[in-house]
MIDODO-193766 format. One line per field, with one value per residue (C-alpha): residue in three letters; x, y, z. Coordinates in nm, 3 decimals, always signed. Layout:
# MIDODO-193766
rest: c(ala  ...) $
xx: c(X  ...) $
yy: c(Y  ...) $
zz: c(Z  ...) $
END
This chain:
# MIDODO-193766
rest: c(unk  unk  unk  unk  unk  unk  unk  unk  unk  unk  unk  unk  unk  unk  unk  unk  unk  unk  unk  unk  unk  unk  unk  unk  unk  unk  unk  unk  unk  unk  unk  unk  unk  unk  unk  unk  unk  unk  unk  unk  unk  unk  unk  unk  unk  unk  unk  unk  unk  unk  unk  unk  unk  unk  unk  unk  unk  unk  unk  unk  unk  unk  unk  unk  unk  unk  unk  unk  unk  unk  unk  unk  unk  unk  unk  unk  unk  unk  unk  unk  unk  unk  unk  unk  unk  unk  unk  unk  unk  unk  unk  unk  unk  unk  unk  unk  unk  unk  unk  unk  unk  unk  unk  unk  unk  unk  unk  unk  unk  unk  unk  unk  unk  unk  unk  unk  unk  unk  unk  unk  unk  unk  unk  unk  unk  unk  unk  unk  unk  unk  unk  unk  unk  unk  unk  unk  unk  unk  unk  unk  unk  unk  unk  unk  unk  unk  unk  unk  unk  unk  unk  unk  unk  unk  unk  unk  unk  unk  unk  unk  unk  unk  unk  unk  unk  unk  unk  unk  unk  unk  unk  unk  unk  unk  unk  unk  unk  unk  unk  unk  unk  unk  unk  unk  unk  unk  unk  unk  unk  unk  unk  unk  unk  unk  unk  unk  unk  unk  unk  unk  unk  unk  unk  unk  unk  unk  unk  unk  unk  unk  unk  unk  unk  unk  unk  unk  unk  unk  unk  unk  unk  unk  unk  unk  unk  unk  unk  unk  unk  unk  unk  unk  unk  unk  unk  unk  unk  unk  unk  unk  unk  unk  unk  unk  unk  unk  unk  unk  unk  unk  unk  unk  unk  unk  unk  unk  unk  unk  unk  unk  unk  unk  unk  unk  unk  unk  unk  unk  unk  unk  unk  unk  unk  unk  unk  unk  unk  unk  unk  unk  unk  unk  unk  unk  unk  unk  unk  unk  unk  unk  unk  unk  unk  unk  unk  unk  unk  unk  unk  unk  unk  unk  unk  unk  unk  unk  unk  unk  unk  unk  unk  unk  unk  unk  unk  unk  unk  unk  unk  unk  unk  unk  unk  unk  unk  unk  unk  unk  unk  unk  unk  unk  unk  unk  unk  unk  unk  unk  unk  unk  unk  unk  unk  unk  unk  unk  unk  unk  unk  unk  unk  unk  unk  unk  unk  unk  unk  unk  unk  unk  unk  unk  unk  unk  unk  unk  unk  unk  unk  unk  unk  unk  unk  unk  unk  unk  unk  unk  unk  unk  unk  unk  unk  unk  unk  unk  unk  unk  unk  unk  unk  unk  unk  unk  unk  unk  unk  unk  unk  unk  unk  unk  unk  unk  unk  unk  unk  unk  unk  unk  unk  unk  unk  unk  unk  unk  unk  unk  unk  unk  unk  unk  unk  unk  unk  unk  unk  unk  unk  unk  unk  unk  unk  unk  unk  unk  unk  unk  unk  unk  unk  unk  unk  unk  unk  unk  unk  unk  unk  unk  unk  unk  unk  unk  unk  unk  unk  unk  unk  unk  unk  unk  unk  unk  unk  unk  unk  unk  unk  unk  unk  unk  unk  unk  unk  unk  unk  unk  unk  unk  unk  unk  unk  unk  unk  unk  unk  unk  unk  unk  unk  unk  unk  unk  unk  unk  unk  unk  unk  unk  unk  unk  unk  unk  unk  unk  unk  unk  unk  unk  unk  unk  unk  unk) $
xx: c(-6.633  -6.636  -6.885  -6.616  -6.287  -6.536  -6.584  -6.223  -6.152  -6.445  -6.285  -5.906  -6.051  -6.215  -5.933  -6.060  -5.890  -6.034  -6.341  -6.286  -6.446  -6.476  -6.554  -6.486  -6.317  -6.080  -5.975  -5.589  -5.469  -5.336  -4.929  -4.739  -4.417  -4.095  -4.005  -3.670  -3.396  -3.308  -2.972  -2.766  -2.403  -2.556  -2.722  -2.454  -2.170  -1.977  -1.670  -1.708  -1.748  -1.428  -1.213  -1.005  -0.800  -0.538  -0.459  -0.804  -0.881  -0.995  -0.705  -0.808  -1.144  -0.999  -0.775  -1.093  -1.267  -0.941  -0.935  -1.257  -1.234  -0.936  -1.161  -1.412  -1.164  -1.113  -0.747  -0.464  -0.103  -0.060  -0.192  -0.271  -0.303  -0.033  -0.205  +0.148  -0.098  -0.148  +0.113  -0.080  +0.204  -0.009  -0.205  +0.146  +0.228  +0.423  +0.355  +0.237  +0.440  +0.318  +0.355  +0.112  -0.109  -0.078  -0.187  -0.492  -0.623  -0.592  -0.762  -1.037  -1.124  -0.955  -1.060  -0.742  -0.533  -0.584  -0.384  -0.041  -0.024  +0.079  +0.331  +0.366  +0.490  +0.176  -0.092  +0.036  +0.001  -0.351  -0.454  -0.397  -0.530  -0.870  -0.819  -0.887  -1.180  -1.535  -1.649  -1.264  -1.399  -1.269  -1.596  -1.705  -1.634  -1.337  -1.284  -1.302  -0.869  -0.854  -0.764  -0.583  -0.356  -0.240  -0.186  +0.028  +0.228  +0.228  +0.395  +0.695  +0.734  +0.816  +1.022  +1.250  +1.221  +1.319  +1.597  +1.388  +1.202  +0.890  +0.531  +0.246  -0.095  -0.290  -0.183  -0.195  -0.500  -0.561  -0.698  -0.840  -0.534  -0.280  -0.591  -0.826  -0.581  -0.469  -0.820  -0.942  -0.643  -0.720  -1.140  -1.037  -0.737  -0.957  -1.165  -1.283  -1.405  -1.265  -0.906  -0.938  -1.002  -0.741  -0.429  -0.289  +0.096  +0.171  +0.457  +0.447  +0.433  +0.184  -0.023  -0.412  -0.503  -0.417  -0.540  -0.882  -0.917  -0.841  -1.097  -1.357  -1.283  -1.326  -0.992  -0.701  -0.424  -0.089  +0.209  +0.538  +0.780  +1.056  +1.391  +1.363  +1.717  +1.853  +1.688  +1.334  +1.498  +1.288  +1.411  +1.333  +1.339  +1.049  +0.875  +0.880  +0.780  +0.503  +0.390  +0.460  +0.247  -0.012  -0.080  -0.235  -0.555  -0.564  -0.416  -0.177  -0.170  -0.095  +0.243  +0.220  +0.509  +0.549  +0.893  +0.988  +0.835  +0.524  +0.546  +0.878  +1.066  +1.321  +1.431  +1.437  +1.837  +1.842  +1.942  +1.656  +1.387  +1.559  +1.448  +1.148  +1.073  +1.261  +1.050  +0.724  +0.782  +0.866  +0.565  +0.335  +0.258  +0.092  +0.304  +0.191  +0.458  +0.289  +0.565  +0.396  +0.703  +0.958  +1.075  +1.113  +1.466  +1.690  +1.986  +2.301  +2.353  +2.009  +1.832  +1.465  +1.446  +1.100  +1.016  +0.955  +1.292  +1.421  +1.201  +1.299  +1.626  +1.640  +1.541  +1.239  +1.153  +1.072  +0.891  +0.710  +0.560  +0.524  +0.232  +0.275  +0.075  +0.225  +0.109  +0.168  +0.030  +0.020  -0.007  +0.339  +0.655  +0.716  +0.408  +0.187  -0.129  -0.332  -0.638  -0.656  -0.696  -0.474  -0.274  -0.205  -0.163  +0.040  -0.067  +0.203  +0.103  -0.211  -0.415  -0.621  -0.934  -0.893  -0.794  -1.125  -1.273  -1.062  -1.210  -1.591  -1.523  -1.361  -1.625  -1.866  -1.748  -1.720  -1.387  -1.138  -1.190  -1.036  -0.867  -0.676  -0.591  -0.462  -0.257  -0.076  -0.025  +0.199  +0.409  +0.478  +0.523  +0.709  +0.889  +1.201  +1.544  +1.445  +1.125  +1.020  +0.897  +1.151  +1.388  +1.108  +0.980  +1.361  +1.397  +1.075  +1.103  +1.473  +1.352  +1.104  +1.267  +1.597  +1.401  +1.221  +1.566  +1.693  +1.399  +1.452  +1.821  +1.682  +1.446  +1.598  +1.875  +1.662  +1.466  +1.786  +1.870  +1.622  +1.650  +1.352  +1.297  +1.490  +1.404  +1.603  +1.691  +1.448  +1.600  +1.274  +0.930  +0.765  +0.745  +0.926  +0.842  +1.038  +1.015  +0.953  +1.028  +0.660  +0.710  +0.563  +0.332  +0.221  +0.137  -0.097  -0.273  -0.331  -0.485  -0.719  -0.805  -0.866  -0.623  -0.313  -0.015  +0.091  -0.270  -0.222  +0.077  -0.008  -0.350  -0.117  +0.084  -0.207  -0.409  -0.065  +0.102  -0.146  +0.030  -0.123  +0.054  -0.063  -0.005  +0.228  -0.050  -0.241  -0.009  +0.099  +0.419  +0.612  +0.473  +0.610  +0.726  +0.590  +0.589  +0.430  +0.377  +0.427  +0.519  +0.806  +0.601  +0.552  +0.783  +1.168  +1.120  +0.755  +0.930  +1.195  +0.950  +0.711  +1.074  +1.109  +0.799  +0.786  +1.105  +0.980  +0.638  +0.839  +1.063  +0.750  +0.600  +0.895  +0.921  +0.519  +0.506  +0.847) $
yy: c(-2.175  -2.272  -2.589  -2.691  -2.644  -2.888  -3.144  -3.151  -3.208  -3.469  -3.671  -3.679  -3.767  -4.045  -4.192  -4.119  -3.893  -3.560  -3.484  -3.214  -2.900  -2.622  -2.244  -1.905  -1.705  -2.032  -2.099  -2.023  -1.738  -1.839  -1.927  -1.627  -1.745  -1.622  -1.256  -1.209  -1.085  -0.702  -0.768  -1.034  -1.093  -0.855  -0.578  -0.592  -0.276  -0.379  -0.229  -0.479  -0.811  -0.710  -0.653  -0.972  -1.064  -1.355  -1.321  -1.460  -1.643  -1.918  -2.127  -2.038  -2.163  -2.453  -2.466  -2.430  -2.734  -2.920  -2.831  -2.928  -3.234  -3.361  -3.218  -3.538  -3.756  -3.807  -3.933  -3.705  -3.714  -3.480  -3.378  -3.005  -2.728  -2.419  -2.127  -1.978  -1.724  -1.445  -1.234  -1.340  -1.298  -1.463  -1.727  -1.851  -1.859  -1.513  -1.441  -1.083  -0.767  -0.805  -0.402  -0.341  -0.577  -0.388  -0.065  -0.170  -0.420  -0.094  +0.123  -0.132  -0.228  +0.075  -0.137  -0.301  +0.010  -0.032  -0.357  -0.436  -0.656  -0.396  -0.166  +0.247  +0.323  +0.077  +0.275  +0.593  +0.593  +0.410  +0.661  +0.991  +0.804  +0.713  +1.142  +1.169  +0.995  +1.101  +0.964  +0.823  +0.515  +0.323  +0.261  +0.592  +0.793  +0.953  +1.246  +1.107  +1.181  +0.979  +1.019  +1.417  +1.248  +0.959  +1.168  +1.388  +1.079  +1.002  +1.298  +1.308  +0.954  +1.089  +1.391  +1.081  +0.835  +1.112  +1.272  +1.592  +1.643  +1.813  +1.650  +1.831  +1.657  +1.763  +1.597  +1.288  +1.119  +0.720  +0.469  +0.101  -0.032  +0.108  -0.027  +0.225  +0.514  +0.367  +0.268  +0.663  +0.882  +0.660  +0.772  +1.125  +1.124  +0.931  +1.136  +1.134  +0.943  +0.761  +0.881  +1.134  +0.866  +0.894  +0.673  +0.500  +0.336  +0.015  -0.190  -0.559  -0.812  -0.579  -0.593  -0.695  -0.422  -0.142  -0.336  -0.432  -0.062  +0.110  -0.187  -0.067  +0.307  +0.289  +0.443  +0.300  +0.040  +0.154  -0.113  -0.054  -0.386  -0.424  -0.590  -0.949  -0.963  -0.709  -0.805  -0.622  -0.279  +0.005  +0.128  +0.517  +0.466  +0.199  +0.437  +0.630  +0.395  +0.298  +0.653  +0.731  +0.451  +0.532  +0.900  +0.747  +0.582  +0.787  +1.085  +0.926  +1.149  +0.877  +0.712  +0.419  +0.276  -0.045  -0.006  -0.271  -0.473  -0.677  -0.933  -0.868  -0.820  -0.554  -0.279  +0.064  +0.268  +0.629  +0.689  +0.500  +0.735  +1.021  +0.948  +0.860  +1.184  +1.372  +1.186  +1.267  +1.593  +1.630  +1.452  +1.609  +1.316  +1.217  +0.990  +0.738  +0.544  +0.253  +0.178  -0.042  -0.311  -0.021  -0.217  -0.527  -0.475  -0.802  -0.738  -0.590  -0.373  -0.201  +0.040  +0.218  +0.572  +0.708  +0.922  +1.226  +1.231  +1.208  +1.449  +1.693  +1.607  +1.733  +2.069  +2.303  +2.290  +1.931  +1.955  +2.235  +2.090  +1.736  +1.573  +1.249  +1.033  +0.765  +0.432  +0.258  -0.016  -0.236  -0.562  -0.567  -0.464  -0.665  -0.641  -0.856  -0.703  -0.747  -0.788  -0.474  -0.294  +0.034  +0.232  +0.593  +0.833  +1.133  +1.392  +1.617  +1.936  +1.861  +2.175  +2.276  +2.256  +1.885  +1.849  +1.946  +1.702  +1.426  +1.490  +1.511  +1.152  +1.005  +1.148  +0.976  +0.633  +0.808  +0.678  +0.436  +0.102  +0.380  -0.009  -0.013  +0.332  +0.271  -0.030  +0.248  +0.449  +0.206  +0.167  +0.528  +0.558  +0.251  +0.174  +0.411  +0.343  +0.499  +0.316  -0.045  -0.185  -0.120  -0.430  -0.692  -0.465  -0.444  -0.786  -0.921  -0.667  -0.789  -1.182  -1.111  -0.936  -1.158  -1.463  -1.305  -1.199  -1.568  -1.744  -1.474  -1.609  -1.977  -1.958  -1.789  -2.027  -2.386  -2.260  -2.163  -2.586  -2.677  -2.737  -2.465  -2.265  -1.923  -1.713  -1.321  -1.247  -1.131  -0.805  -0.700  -0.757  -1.097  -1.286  -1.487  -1.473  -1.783  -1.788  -2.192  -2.323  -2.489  -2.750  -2.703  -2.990  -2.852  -2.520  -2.703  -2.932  -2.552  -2.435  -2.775  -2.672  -2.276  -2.219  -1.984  -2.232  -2.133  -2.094  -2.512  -2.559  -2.385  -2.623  -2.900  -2.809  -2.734  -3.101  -3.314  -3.111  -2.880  -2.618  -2.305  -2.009  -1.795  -1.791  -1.478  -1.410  -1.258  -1.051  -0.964  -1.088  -1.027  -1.285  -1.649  -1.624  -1.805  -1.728  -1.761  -1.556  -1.739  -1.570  -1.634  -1.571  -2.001  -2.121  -2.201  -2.617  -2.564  -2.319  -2.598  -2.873  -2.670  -2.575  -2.931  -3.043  -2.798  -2.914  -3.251  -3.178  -2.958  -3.232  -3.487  -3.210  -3.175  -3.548  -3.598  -3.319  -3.359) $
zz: c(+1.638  +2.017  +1.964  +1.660  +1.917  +2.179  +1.912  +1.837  +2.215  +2.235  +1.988  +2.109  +2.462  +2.286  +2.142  +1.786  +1.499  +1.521  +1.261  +1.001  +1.112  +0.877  +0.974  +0.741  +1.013  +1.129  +0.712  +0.712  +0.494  +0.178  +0.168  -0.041  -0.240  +0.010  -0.096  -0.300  -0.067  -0.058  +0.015  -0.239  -0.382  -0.653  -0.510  -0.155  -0.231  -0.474  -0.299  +0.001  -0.239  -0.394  -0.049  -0.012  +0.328  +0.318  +0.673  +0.779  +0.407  +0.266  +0.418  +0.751  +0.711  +0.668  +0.928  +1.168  +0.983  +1.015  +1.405  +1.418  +1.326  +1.524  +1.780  +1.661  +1.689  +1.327  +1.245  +1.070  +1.041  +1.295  +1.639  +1.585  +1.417  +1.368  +1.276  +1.181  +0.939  +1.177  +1.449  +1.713  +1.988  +2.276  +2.062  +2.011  +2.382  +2.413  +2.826  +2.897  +2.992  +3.406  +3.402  +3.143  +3.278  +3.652  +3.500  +3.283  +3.565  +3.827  +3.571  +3.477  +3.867  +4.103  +4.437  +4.369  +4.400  +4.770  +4.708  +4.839  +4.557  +4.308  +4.287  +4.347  +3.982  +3.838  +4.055  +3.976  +3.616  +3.705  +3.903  +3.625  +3.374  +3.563  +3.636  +3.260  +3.253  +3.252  +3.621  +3.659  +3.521  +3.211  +3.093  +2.972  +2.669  +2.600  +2.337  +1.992  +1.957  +2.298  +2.656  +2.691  +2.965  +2.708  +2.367  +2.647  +2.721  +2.329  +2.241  +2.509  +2.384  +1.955  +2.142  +2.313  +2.020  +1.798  +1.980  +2.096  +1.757  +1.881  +1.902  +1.955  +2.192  +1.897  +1.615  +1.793  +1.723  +1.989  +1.746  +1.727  +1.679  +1.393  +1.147  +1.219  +1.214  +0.835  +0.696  +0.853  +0.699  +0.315  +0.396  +0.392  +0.102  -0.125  -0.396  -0.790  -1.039  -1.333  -1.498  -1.169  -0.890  -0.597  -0.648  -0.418  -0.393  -0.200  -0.169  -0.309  -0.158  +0.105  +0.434  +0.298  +0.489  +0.207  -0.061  +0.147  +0.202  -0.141  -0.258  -0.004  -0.094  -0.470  -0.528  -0.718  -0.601  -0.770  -0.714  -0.683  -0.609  -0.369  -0.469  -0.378  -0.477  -0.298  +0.093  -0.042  -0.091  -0.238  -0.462  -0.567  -0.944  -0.891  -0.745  -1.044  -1.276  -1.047  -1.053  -1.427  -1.509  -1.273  -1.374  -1.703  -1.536  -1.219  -0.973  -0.759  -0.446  -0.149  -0.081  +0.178  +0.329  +0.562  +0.776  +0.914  +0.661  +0.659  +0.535  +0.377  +0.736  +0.588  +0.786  +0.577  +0.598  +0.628  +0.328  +0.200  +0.365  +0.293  -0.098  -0.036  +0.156  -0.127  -0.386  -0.171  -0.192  -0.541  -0.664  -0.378  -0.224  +0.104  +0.322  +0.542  +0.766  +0.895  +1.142  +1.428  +1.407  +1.503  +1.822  +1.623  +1.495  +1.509  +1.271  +1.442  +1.098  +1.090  +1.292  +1.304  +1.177  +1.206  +0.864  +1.101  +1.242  +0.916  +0.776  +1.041  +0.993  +0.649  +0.705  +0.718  +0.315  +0.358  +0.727  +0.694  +0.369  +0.345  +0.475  +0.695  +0.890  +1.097  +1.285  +1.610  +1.812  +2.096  +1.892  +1.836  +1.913  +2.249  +2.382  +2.112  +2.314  +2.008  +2.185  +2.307  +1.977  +2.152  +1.875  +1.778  +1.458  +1.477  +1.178  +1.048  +0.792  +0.776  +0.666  +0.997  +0.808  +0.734  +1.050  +1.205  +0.935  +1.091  +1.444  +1.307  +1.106  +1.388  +1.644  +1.437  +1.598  +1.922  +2.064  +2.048  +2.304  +2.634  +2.806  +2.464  +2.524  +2.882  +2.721  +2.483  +2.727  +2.896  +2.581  +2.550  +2.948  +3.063  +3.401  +3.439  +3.565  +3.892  +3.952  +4.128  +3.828  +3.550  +3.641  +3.593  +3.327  +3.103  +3.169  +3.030  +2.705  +2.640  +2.683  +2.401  +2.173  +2.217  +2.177  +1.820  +1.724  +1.806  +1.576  +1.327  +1.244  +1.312  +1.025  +0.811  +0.821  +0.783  +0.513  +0.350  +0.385  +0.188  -0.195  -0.395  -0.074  -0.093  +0.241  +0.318  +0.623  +0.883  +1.011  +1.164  +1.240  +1.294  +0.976  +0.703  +0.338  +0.160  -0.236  -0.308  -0.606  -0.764  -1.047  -1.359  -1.279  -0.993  -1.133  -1.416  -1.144  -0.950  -1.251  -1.359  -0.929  -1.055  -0.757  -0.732  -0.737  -0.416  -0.257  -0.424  -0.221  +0.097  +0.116  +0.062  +0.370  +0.556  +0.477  +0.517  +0.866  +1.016  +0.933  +0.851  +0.610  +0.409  +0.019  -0.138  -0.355  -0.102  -0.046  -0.402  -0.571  -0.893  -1.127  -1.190  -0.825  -0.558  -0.168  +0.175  +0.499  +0.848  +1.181  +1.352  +1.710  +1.804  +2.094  +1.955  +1.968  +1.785  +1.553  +1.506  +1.460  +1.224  +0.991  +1.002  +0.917  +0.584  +0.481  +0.477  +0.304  +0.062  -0.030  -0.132  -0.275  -0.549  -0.577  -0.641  -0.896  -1.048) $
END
């Protein structure tokens, strides 16, 4: 073997092509055909291929080849992209809340609470926090619920929201954002199989998130619709037919409600949630209150009621008996900290025993991001009237929410302008959902595409202005109607400008397909 490796050598010092040498122990082993994949489209769960999100879609992805290419150089009608898909508060420019920032930058690197730089109230709250922690450092483990200190600060914040309705520490459970609390609560509810699999109701239009998760849970998506006509009202008797329907295929045990409305943007009356709580505990059904847009309240004739106020409100047969779970987060409200993936759950009747099953799930994924958990606990402990902080802090919360209230009433208004776009008016949260009107044409050129007409129309926008929405029928919508999401969250002259710019595009769009 060693004289044939010399001869080799020999002959490329020479200049010459090296001779064939041939030796049993140096023959290469034989090539095998590649081995068939374990893990395909058809053997992956089946669960996870079905789970669909419009938020982050198909018209996203191309939204990033779009940006991609402007980044090449390569010519379009417009400059940039919008990604006017997603409540992104800061993508879109929305500054901060300096306070919140204070506390989690003292809690993440305490050196600086030596600094002049930062005020008393900030390094306070810094400093019992980092007392919680394991080593007072941020960057161990908390319990699996979260930081003792913060679900304390949790609770007193329900007793004021509520008007003195009493929280307890431990039902509150920190999560990954109001996601993880949602997608945990479902894991637990959902059970059977076939006519006896777990049921779940939704409003439509809904967040992707429900749907995604009943999808990845194997357990059934039950509809009901809100009134389109009537602002996106629910109405009870909907319910019922939702539910009627629904006990034919499957057990319907799990009511979900989204208040203020994504993407709908209506804000539930009392009244409302009073029958829903009475129908919840008729049917015995599990309520959960995603409520994470309960700051985001712009019109001067509604106002947030939590469902546990109101369910304490109407008396001890309905709180001592129905079950509720509800949501909150930092990535909205005024603070658009989605980043930070902070949120809570509060549990309400839950049966101790299930309750300990909670904790060993959720210990399973040991805790919650703990800087996310600092960031809550600044939105349930904010600056107080007495304290250094709370003028800069009131003045920054008021600027945001004014502003959102201000390009709530502008969009609804300029969508209103334009002939085959209907929008209702945004009395909360951070989104509009216009019905457009799609021509006949346009709907048959959709289907020769195998799109959804307004999937059709969305990539439209999205190829001729940069603009990036996301199609109703991700979202689920009564059908022959047509609808988009965008947030409300870019600056007020790029809000105006992107308006513009679909009025425009929806105008050629009728005239081309007319």
């Amino acid at each position: 073997m060693r004289g044939g490796v010399r001869a080799v050598l020999q002959d490329l010092l020479r200049g010459h092509a090296p001779r064939s040498y041939s030796s049993s122990a140096a023959e290469a082993p034989a090539v095998r055909p590649p081995r068939d994949r374990i893990l395909t489209l058809q053997s992956m769960n089946p669960q996870v291929r079905a789970v669909e999100y419009a938020v982050r879609g198909p018209i996203v992805v191309k939204a990033g080849e779009i940006e991609r290419e402007l980044q090449q150089g390569i010519k379009k009608p417009f400059s940039e992209v919008i990604k006017a898909n997603i409540g992104d508060a800061h993508a879109m420019g929305q500054q901060p809340i300096t306070f919140l920032r204070q506390v989690v930058a003292l809690c993440t690197y305490p050196d600086l609470l030596d600094s002049p730089r930062f005020p008393e109230d900030a390094k306070v709250r810094a400093r019992r926090i980092l007392e919680s922690c394991g080593g007072q450092s941020l960057g161990s483990y908390s319990a699996s619920q979260g930081v003792t200190c913060i679900r304390e600060d949790v609770a007193r914040y329900i007793e004021r929201r509520d008007g003195g309705v009493p929280a307890d520490p431990d039902n509150i459970f920190l999560t990954t954002g109001a996601s993880d609390g949602i997608a945990s609560i479902l894991k637990i509810l959902v059970s059977g199989e076939g006519n006896s699999r777990t049921g779940v109701m939704i409003p439509i239009p809904q967040y992707p998130l429900y749907s995604a998760a009943i999808s990845e849970l194997n357990a059934v998506q039950v509809n009901y619709y809100l009134d389109e006509d009537h602002c996106w009202a629910l109405d009870v008797n909907e319910l019922k037919r939702a539910l009627n329907q629904a006990k034919q295929y499957s057990n319907p045990k799990v009511l979900c409600i989204i208040n203020p409305g994504n993407p709908t943007g209506q804000v539930q009356s009392r009244r409302c949630i009073e029958e829903v709580i009475h129908f919840a505990w008729k049917e015995g059904l599990f309520l959960l209150a995603d409520e994470v847009y309960q700051d985001n309240v712009y019109s001067q004739d509604c106002q947030f009621h939590s469902f546990k106020k109101v369910l304490y409100e109407m008396g001890p047969e309905y709180s001592s008996n129905v079950e509720l779970a509800s949501f909150h987060s930092t990535s909205k409200g005024y603070m658009g900290e989605c980043g930070y993936r902070g949120g809570y759950m509060e549990v309400l009747n839950l049966h101790p025993d299930i309750k300990a099953q909670l904790v060993k799930m959720l210990s399973v994924r040991l805790c919650p991001p703990v800087s996310g958990q600092a960031a809550m606990d600044v939105v349930v402990n904010p600056p107080q009237p007495n304290e250094d902080s709370y003028p800069q802090f009131i003045q920054e919360k008021e600027a945001v929410l004014s502003t959102l209230a201000h390009k709530a009433k502008l969009t609804e208004e300029l969508f209103n302008q334009v002939p085959g776009i209907k929008c209702n008016p945004l009395q909360g949260a951070m989104y509009a959902f216009p019905r457009v009107f799609i021509p006949p044409c346009a709907v048959e050129k959709a289907e020769e595409l195998q799109m959804a007409p307004d999937m059709f129309y969305c990539m439209r926008l999205l190829e001729e202005t940069g603009i990036c929405v996301v199609p109703g029928s991700g979202f689920g919508q009564r059908d022959g109607t047509f609808h988009f999401r965008m947030t409300i969250l870019p600056p007020v002259e790029k809000l105006r400008h992107l308006l513009q710019s679909v009025k425009d595009f929806h105008i050629r769009f009728l005239e081309e397909f007319s």
